[in-house]
N, C-alpha and C positions, 0 to 999 in steps of 0.2 A: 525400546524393547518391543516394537511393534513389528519386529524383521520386514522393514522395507526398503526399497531403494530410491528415494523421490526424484533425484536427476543427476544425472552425470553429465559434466560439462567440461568441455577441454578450457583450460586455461590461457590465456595470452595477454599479451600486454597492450591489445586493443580493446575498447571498454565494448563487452557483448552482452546484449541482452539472455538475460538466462532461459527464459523459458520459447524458444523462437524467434524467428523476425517477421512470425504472421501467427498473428493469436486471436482466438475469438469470447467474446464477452456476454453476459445477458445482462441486460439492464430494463429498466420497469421505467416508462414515459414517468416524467416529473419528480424522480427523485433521482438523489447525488450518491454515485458508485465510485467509491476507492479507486486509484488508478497504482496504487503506490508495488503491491505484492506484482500486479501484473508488470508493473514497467523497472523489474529487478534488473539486474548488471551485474558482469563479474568484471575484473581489471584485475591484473596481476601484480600494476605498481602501486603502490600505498599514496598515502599522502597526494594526489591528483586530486585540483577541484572536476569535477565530473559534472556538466551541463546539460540540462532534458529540456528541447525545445520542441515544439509543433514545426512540423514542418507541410502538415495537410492538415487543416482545421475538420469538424465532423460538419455536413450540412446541416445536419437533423438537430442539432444538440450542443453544446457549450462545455470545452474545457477548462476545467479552474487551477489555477497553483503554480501556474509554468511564466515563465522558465524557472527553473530550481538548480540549485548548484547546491551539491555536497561533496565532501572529501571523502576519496577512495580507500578501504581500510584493508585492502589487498585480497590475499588468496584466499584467507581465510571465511571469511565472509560477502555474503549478496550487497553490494550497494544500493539503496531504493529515492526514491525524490518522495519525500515525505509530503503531506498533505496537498494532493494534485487526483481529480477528481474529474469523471466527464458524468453532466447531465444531457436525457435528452429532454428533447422538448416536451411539455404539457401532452399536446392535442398528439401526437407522430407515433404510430405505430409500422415495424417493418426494421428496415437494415439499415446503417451508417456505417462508418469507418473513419479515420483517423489516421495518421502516420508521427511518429515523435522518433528525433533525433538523438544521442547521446553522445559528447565528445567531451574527449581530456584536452584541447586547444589542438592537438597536432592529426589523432585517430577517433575515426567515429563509429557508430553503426547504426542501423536505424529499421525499425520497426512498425508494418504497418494491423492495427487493431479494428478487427472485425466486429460492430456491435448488433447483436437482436433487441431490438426493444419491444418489450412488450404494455400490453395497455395498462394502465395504473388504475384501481379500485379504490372505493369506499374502506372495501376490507384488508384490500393489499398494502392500502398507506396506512391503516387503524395498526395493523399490525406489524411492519416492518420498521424494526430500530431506524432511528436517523442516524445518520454517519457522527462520527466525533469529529467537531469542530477545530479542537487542539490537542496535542498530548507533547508534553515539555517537561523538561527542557529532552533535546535528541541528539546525539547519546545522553544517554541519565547517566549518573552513580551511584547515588543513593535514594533519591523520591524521585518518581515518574507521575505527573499532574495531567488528570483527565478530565478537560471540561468539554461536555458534550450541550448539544443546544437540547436535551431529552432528560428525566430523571433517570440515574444510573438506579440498576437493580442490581447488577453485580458485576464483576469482574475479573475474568481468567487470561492467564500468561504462559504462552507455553511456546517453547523452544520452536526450531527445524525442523524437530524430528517427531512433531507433531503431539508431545506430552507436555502436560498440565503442570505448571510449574507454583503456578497460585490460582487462588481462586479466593474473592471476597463478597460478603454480602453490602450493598450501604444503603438503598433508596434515599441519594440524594444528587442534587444538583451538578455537583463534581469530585474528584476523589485523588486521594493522596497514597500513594502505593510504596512501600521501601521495597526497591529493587536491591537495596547493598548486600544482599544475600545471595545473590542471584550470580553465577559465572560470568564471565565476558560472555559477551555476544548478541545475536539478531532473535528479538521475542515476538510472535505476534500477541497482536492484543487484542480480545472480546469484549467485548462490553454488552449485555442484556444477550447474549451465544452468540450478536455479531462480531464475525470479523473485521474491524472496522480498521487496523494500521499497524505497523513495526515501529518497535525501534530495538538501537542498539547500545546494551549496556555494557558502558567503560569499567 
């Protein structure tokens, strides 16, 4: 109900990345940045395994999670490579980049990822979530389990379309969410107001 349009995207049956094939990132020296929302895909055929591999490593910085293979769930939904991450380095401050491939075995397409990193602080690591280590099973149906390496404060779920679909308190170690309420489809997930990953419930 937010009257917006977030992206219009032509469809085909070669797996494209959704949001361009040159996108730019900020990242914070010595901590670990989601790669998962940024490296979305559309495919028009269903049932494709769908493969994200490096095909330019970053100099500055370390890619985690790759290669990843998931099954393509068609027109209707973004395909993403679930927990796949670039850090940069400690001490590097300035610009890196990256390039990661995507193919169903036959068509590909491929994307190359502009990073800023900025310096890392006392204050900037005191106060920025760490990223969620796991969230399982992906697709859920009914519990979606988030164990993060941080105590959970809380936790919000909200659609595409950018509204809040749940919201919970726990301050604890990990958390058991019933999604069997919840439509088909691709949620992101917060944890402490991070963004920190999608998934999609069956």
């Amino acid at each position: 109900f937010n009257n917006r349009i977030r992206k219009l995207i032509q469809l085909t049956t070669t797996p494209t990345f959704a949001f361009s094939r040159g996108q730019s990132i900020d990242a914070v020296a010595g901590l670990s940045l989601a790669l998962d929302t940024t490296l979305s895909i559309t495919d028009l055929d269903a049932g494709q395994a769908e493969t994200w591999t490096v095909i330019s490593a970053p100099v500055h910085g370390v890619l985690m999670g790759f290669p990843v293979v998931t099954s393509s769930v068609g027109p209707d939904y973004l395909d993403f490579p679930a927990g796949t991450s670039y850090m940069a380095n400690s001490s590097y401050v300035g610009d890196d980049s990256f390039k990661v491939q995507v193919s169903d075995g036959l068509l590909s397409d491929m994307v190359t990822i502009y990073v800023a990193v900025s310096p890392g602080s006392t204050t900037s690591v005191t106060n920025v979530v760490t990223p969620v280590v796991s969230i399982y099973p992906n697709p859920a149906t009914n519990v979606l389990n988030i164990n993060p390496n941080s105590t959970i404060n809380n936790v919000t779920l909200s659609n595409l379309l950018g509204q809040s679909v749940y919201e919970c308190s726990y301050g604890s170690a990990n958390a058991r969410v019933d999604v069997s309420g919840l439509a088909a489809g691709v949620y992101f997930v917060k944890v402490n107001g991070m963004e920190v990953n999608k998934f999609e419930k069956k």
